[in-house]
C-alpha positions in Angstrom: -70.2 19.2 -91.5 -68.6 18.8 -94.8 -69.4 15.9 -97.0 -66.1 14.7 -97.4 -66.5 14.6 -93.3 -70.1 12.6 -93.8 -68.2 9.9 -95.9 -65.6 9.2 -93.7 -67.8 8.7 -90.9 -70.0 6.5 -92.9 -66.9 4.6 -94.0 -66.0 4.4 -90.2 -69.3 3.3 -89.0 -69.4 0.2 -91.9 -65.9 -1.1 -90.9 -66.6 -0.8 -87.3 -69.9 -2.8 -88.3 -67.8 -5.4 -90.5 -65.5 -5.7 -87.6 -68.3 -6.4 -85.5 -69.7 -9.1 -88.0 -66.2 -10.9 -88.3 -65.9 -11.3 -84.4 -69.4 -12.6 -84.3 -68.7 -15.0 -87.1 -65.5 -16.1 -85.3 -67.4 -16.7 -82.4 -69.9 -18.6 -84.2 -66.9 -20.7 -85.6 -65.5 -21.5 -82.2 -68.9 -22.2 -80.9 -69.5 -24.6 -83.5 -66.0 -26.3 -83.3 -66.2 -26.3 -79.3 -69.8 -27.3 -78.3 -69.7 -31.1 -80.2 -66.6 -31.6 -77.9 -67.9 -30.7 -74.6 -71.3 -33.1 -75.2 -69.3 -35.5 -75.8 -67.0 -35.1 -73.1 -70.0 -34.5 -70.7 -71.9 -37.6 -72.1 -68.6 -40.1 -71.8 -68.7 -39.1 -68.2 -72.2 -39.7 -67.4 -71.3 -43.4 -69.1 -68.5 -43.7 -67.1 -70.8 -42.7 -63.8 -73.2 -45.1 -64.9 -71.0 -47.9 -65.2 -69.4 -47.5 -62.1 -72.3 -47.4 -60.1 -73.4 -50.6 -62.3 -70.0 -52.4 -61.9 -70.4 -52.1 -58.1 -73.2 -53.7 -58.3 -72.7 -56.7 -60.4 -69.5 -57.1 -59.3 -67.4 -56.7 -62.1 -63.9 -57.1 -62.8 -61.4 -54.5 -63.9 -60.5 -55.4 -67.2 -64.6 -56.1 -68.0 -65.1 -52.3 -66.7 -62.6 -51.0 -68.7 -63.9 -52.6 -71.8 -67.1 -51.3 -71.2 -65.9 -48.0 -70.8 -63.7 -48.2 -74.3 -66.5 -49.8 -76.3 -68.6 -46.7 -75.0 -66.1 -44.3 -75.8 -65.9 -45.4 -79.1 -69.4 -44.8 -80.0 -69.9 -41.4 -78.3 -66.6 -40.5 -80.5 -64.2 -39.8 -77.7 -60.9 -40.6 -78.7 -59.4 -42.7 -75.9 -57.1 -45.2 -76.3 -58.0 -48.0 -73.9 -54.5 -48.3 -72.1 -55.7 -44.7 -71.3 -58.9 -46.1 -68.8 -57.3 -47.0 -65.5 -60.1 -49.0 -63.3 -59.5 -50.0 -59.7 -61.6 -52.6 -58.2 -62.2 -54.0 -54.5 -64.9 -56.3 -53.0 -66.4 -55.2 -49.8 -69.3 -56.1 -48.1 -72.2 -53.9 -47.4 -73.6 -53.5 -43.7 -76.6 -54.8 -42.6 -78.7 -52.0 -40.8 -79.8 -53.1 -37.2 -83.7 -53.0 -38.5 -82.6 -54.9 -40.9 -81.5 -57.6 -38.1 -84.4 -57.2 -36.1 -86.7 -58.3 -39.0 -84.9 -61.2 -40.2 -82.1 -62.2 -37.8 -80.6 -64.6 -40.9 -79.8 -62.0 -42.4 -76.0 -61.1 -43.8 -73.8 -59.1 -45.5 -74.2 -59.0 -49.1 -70.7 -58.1 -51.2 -70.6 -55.1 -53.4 -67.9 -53.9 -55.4 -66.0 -51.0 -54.7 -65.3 -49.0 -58.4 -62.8 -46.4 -59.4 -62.7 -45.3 -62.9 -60.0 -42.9 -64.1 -59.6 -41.5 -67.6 -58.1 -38.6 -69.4 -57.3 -37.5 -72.6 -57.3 -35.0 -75.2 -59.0 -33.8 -78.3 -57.7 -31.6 -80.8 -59.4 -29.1 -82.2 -58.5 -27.4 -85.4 -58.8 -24.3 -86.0 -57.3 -21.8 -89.1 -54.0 -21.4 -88.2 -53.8 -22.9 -85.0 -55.1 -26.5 -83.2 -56.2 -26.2 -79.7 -55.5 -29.2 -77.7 -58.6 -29.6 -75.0 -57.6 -31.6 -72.0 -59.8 -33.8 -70.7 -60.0 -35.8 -67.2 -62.5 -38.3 -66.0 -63.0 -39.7 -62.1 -66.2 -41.6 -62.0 -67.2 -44.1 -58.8 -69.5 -45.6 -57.4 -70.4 -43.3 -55.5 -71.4 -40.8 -57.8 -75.1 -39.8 -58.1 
């Protein structure tokens, strides 16, 4: 082997290790710029579980819910827009189970709520040369676990 052969694949090897370097660092970068957006996303919807199954509960009403739901959007950062939360509410009551009657024949229905919470939106996320628009839907109820 020649040493003009010995540089050129030692020139060959770096740049195939630079290239390397810049996909890992662009990697890192979308990593970085990603990941923030998906906790948040995955922390709005565990809210948004929460409060359903708490809405249900206490009997809230629609407009209450979707205040909630806004308030907690705004400090996780999610940028919703509160025309955006669609709630659906319906009283119900719950059954009585038949051991239930047999220990206390008083006893009656108590009314629950029925809770629907829809959301969606979108976050941008810039990137050089380009912005990447992440889509973003929510269905939370009350009976989610």
């Amino acid at each position: 082997m020649s040493l003009a052969q010995h540089h050129v694949e030692i020139i060959a090897k770096a740049l195939r290790a630079l290239l390397a370097c810049m996909i890992l660092a662009a990697l890192a970068f979308a990593l970085y710029q990603l990941a923030p957006v998906y906790t948040r996303n995955y922390e709005f919807q565990d809210a948004a579980r929460r409060e359903a199954r708490l809405a249900s509960a206490n009997m809230k009403s629609g407009p209450a819910i979707q205040e909630d739901i806004y308030q907690k959007a705004q400090e996780i950062g999610v940028p919703v827009e509160i025309q955006a939360i669609k709630v659906e509410t319906a009283a119900t009551e719950s059954h009585v189970s038949s051991l239930d009657s047999m220990m206390d024949p008083t006893a009656q229905a108590a009314p629950t709520g029925i809770v629907e919470i829809e959301v969606s939106y979108a976050v941008p996320v810039r990137f050089p040369g380009y912005t990447l628009q992440l889509q973003f839907h929510i269905h939370a109820d009350d009976r989610d676990i």
